[in-house]
C-alpha positions in Angstrom: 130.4 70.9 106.4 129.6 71.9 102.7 129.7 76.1 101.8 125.9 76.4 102.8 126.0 74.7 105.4 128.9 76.6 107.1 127.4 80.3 105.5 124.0 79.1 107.7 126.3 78.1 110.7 128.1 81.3 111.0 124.9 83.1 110.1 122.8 81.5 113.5 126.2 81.9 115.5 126.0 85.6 114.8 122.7 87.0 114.4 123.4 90.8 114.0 125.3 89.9 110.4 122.5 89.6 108.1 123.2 87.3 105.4 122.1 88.5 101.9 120.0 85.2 101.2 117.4 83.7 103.0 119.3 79.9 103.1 116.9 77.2 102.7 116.2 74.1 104.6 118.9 71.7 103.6 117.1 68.6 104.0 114.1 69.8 101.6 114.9 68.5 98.3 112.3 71.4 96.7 113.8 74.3 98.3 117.5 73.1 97.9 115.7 73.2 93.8 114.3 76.0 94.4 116.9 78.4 96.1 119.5 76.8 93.0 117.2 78.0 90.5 116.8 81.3 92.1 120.2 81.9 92.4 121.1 81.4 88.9 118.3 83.6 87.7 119.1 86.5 90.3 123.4 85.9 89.2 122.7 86.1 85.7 120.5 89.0 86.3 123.1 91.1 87.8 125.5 89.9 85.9 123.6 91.7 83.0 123.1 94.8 84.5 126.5 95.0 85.1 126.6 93.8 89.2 129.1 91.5 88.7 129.9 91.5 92.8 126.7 90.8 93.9 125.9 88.5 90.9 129.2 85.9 91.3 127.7 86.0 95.2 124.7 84.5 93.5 126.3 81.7 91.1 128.3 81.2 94.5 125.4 80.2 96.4 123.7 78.2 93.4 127.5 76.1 93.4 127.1 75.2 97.0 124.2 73.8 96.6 124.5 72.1 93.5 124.5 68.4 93.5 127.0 68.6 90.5 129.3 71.5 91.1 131.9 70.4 88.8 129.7 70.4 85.7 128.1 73.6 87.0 131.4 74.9 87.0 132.3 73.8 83.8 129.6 75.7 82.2 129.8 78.7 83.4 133.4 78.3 82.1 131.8 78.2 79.0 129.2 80.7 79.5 131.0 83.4 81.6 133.8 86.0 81.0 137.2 84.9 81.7 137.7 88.0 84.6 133.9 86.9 86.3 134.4 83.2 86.0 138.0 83.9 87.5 136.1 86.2 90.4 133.6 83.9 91.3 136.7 80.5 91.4 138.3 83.0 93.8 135.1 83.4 95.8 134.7 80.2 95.7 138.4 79.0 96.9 138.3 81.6 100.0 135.1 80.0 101.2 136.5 76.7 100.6 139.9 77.4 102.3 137.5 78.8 105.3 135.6 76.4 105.9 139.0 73.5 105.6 140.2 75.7 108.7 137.5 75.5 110.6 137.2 71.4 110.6 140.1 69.2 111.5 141.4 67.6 108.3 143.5 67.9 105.1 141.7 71.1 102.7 139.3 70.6 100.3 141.3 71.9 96.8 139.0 70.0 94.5 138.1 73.8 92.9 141.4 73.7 91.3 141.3 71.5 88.6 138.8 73.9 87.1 141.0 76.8 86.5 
């Protein structure tokens, strides 16, 4: 199950935790486009007011749905500060190392080349 997928899962299983994005439908191409772009926009928009919590949830949300989170990941390497890009790896990592413990399997620690 990829980070979306799992953040949607735990979202239906518990209905009274409210997620802070409405998730789109994973097998519609647009929205997936659509939700990405979004959630760049909105990161990088709290990112420059200074939200740097609720924007990293953001760029999270745009990587999991990314059909090349590497290169994402490599840009905003590029692009972000060394303390938000190492916030939002982190983010990224305890998702990753949650959702590796919920399926059967060796963990997914293909985040870590990137640091």
């Amino acid at each position: 199950m990829n980070l979306l997928a799992e953040r949607k899962h735990n979202a239906e299983k518990n209905p009274k935790a409210k997620p802070k994005t409405k998730l789109p439908d994973l097998k519609n191409p647009e929205e997936m486009q659509r939700f990405f772009l979004q959630e760049v926009q909105q990161g990088e928009e709290l990112l420059a007011q200074g939200d740097i919590e609720n924007g990293v949830e953001h760029l999270c949300n745009a990587v999991a749905v990314c059909g090349q989170p590497h290169q994402l990941l490599q840009v905003l390497q590029q692009t972000l500060p060394p303390q938000v890009f190492q916030l939002l790896m982190m983010k990224l990592q305890a998702t990753t190392m949650g959702v590796s413990r919920a399926r059967p399997g060796p963990g997914d620690d293909s985040l870590d080349d990137l640091e």
